[in-house]
DOBA-571498 format. One line per 3 residues: number of its first residue (from 0); their letters; for each residue x, y, z of N, C-alpha, C, CB. Coordinates in steps of 0.001 Angstrom, whole numbers. Glycine has a CB too. Layout:
// residues N
NUM	a	X/Y/Z/X/Y/Z/X/Y/Z/X/Y/Z ~ ...
***
This chain:
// residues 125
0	xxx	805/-1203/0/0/0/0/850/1271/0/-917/-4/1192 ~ 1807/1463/757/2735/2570/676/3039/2893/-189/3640/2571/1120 ~ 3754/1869/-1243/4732/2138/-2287/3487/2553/-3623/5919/548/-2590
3	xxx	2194/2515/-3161/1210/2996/-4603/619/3960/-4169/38/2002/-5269 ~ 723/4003/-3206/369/5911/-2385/1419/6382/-2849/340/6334/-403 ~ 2368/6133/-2817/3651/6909/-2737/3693/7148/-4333/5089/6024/-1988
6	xxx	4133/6563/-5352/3926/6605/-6620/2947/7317/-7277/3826/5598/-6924 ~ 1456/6946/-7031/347/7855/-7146/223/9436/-6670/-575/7201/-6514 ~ 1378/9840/-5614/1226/11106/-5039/2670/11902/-5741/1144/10972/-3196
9	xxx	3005/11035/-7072/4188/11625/-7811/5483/11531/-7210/3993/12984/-8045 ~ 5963/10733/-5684/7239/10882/-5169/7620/9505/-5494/7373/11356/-3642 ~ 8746/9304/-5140/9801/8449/-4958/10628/8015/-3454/10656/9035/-5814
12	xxx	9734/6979/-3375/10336/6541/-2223/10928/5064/-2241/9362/6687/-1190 ~ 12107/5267/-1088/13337/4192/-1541/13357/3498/-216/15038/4912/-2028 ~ 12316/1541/-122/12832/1789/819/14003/685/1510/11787/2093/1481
15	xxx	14868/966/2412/16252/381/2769/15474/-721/4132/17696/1905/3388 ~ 16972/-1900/4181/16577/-2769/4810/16608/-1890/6708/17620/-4187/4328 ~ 16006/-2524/7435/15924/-2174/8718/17299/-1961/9345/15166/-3148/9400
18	xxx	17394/-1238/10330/18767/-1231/11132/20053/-1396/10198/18778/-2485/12228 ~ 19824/-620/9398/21100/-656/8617/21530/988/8377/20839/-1549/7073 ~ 21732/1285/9055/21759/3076/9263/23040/3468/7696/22764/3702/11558
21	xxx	24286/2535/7910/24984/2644/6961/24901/3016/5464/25316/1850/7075 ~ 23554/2163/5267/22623/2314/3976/22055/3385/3474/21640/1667/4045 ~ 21751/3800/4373/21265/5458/4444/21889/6828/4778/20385/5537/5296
24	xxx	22064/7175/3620/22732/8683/3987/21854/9408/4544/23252/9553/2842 ~ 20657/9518/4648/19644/10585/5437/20296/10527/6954/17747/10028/5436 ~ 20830/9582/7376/20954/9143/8575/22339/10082/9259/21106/7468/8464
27	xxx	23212/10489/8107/24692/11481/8564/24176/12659/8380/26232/11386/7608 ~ 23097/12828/7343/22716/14472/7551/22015/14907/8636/21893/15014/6509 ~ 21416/13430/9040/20528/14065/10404/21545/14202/11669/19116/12888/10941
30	xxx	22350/13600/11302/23525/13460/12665/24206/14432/12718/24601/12352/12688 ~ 24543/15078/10956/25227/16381/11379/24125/17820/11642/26367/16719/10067 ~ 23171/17853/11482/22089/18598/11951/21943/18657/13254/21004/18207/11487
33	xxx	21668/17299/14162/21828/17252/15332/23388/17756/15707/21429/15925/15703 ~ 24139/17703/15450/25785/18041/15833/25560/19501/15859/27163/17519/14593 ~ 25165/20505/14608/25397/21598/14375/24463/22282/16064/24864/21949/12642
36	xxx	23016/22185/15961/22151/22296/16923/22955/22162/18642/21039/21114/16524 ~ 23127/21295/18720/24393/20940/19921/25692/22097/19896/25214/19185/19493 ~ 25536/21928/19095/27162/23072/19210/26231/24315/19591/28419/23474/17272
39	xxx	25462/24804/18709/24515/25995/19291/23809/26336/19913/24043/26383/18982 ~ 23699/25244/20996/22266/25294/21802/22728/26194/23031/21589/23592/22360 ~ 21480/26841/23102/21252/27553/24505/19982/26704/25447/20724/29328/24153
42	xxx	20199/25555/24765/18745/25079/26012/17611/25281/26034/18684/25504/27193 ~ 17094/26250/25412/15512/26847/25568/15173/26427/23827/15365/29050/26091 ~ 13677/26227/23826/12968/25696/22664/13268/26984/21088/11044/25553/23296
45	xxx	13146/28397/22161/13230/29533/21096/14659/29410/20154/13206/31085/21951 ~ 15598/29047/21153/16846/28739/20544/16983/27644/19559/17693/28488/21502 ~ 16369/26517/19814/15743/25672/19212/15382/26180/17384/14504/25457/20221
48	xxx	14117/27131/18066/13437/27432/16662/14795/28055/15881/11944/28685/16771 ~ 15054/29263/16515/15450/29706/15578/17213/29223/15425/15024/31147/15696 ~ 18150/28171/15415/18845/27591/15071/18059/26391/13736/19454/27212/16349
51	xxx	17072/25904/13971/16858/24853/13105/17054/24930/11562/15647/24505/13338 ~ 16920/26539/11157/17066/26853/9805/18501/26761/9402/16520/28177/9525 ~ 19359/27246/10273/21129/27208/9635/21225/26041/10144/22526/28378/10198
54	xxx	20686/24804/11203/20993/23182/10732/20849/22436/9616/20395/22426/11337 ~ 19710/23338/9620/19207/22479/8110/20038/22754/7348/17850/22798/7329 ~ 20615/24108/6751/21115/24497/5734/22675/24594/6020/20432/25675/5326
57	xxx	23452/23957/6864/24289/22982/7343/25365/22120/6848/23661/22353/7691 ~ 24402/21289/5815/25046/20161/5105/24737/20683/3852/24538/18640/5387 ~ 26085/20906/3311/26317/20939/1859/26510/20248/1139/26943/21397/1521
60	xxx	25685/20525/-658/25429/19387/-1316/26751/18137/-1296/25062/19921/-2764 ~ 27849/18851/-1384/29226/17870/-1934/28753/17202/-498/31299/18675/-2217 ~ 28919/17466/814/29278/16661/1848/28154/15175/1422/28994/17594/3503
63	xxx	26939/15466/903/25961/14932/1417/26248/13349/234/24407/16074/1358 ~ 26810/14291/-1024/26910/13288/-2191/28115/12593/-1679/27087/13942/-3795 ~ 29095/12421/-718/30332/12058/152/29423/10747/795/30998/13486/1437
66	xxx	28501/11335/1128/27738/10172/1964/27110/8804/781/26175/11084/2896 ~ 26621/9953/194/26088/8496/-948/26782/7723/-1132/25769/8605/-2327 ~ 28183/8215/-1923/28764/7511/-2462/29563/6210/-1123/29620/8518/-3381
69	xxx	29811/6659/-392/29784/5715/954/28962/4668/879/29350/6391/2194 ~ 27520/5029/1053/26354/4421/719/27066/2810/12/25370/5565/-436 ~ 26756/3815/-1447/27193/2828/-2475/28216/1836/-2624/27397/3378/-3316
72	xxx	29044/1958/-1631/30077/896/-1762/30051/-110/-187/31728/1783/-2065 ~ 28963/657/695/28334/-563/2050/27689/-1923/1162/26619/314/3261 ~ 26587/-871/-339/25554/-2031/-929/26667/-3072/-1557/24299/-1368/-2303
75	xxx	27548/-2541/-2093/28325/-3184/-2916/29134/-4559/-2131/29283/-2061/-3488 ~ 29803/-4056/-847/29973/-4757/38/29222/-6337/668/29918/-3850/663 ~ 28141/-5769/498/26814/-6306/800/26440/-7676/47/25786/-5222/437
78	xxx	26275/-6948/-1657/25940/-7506/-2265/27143/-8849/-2729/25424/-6580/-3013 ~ 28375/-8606/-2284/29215/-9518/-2510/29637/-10528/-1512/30127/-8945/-2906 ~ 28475/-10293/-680/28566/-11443/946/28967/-11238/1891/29229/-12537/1079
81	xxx	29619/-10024/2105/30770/-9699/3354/29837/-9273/4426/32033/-8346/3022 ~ 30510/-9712/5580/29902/-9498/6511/30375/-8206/7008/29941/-10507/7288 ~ 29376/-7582/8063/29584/-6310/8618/31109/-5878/8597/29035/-6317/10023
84	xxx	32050/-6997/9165/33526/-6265/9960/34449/-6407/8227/34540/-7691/11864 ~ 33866/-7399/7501/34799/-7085/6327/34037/-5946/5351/35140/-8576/5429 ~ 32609/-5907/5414/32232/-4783/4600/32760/-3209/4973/30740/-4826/4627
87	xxx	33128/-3233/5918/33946/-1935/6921/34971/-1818/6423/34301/-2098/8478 ~ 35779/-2883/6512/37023/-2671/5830/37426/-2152/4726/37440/-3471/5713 ~ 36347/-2648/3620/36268/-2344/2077/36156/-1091/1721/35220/-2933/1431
90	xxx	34878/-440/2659/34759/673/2491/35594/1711/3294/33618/771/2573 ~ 36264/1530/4285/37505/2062/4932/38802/2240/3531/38010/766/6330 ~ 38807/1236/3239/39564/735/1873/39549/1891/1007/38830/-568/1061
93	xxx	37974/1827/464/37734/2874/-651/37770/4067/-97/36465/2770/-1395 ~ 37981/4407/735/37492/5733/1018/38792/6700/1141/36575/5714/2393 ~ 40104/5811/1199/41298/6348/1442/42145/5894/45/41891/5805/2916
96	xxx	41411/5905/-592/41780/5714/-2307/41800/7000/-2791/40640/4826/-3298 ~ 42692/6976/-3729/42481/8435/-4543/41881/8788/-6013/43768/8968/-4679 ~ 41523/7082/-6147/40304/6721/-7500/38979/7005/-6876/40236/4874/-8126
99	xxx	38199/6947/-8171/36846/7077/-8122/36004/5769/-8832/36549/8442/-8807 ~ 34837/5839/-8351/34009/4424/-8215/33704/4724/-9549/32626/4126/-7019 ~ 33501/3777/-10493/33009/3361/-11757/31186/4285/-11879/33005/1319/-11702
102	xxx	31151/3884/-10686/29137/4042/-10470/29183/5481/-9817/28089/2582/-9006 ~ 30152/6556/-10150/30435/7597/-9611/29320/8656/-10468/32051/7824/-9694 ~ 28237/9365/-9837/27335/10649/-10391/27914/11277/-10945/26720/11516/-9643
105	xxx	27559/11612/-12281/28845/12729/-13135/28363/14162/-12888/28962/12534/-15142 ~ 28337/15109/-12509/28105/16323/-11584/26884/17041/-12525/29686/17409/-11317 ~ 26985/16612/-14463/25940/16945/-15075/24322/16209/-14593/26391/16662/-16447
108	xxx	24962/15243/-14134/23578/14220/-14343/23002/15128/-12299/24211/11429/-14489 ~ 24093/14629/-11616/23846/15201/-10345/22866/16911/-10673/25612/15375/-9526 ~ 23828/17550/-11214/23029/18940/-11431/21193/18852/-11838/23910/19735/-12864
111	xxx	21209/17679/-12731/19526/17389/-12847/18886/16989/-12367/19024/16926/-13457 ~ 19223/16370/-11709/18755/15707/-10394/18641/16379/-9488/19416/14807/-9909 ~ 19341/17823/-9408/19420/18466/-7915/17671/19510/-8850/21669/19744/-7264
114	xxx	17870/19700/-10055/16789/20791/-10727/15575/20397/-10285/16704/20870/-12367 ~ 15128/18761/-10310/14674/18073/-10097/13791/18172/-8558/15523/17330/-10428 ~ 14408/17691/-8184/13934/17915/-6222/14965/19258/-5653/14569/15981/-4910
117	xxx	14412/20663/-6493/14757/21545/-5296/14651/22102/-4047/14758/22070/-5459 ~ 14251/20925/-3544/13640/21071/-1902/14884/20703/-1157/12204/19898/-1397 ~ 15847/20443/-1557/17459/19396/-986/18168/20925/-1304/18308/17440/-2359
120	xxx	17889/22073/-1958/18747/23054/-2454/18541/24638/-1581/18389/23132/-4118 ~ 17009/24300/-1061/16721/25008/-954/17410/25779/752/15530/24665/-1402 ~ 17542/27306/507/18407/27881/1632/17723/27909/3299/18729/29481/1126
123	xx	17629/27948/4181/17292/27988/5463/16751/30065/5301/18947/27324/6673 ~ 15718/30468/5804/15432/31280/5494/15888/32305/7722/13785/30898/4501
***
């Protein structure tokens, strides 16, 4: 039922296996949102409000596409049998490489994609 609500209401939704936080980059932007908020907090809810807009607007696009591509090489990991402590490794591996992944977003295609859902672009007011 979700996934034809979801389709029928024109979005795209993706969804990842349970408890696998790794899988999900939503999961570092929310962490660095929460981080930024923490660093700025005064404790009171008003502070709250009005910090939430420069959290949001926080994480910049490159950091966030840093995460994907992370992402992409946990699935890859994944998909080739490794278990948690060797899929870590791999991607520890890749990440201190100075190549780039084959399945790497070429910044044109990224740019349409960002035209696309400008709600990810949009500034903290």
């Amino acid at each position: 039922m979700p996934r034809g609500t979801t389709k029928s209401a024109g979005h795209l939704c993706i969804f990842l296996p349970k408890f696998h936080c790794e899988l999900n980059f939503i999961e570092f932007f929310w962490g660095a949102v929460k981080k930024y908020l923490r660093d700025h907090c005064d404790y009171s809810y008003a502070g709250l409000q009005k910090n939430l807009p420069g959290a949001l607007a926080s994480g910049d696009l490159t950091t966030i596409r840093k995460w994907e591509h992370q992402m992409i090489q946990w699935m890859d990991a994944y998909r080739e049998g490794k278990g948690t402590k060797e899929a870590q490794i791999q991607v520890k591996r890749f990440g201190t490489h100075k190549q780039h992944s084959d399945r790497r977003v070429y910044e044109s295609v990224a740019r349409v994609f960002d035209q696309s859902y400008p709600i990810w672009l949009t500034p903290a007011r």
